[in-house]
C-alpha positions in Angstrom: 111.3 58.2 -63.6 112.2 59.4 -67.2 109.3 60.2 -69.1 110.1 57.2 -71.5 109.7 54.7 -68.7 106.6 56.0 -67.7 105.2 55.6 -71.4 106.8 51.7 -71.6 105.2 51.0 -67.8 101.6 52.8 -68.7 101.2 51.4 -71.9 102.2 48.0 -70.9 99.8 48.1 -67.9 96.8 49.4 -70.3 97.2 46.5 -72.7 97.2 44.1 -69.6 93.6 46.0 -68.8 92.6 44.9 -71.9 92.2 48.6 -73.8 92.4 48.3 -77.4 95.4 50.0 -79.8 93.3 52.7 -80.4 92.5 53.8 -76.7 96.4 53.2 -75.6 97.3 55.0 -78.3 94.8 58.2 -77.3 95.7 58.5 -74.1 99.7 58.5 -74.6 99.1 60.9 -76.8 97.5 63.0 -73.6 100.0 61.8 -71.5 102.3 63.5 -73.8 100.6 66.2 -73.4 100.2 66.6 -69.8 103.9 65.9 -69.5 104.9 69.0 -71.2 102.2 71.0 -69.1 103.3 70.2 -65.7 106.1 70.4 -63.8 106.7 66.9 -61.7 105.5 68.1 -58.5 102.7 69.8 -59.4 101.4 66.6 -61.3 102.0 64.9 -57.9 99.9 67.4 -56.5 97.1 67.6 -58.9 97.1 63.9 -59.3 97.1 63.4 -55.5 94.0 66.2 -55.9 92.4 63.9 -58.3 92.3 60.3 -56.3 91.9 61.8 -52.8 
């Protein structure tokens, strides 16, 4: 998934969760972030870390 797409698809799913403007905005800006920190698998990893 481009990084783009996975922008349109969180966003989209935090507004249907009911965060405000200010709180999607926040944490794209962190998404952002993380996106130029990792490499893909090692999010996958770390991520996998995170919920199990």
């Amino acid at each position: 998934m481009e990084k783009n797409d996975a922008l349109a698809y969180t966003t989209i799913a935090m507004n249907e969760l009911g965060y405000s403007r200010r709180e999607i905005e926040s944490i794209t800006n962190k998404m952002l972030e993380v996106l130029e920190q990792y490499e893909e698998k090692e999010a996958e990893d770390k991520a996998d870390e995170i919920l199990f």
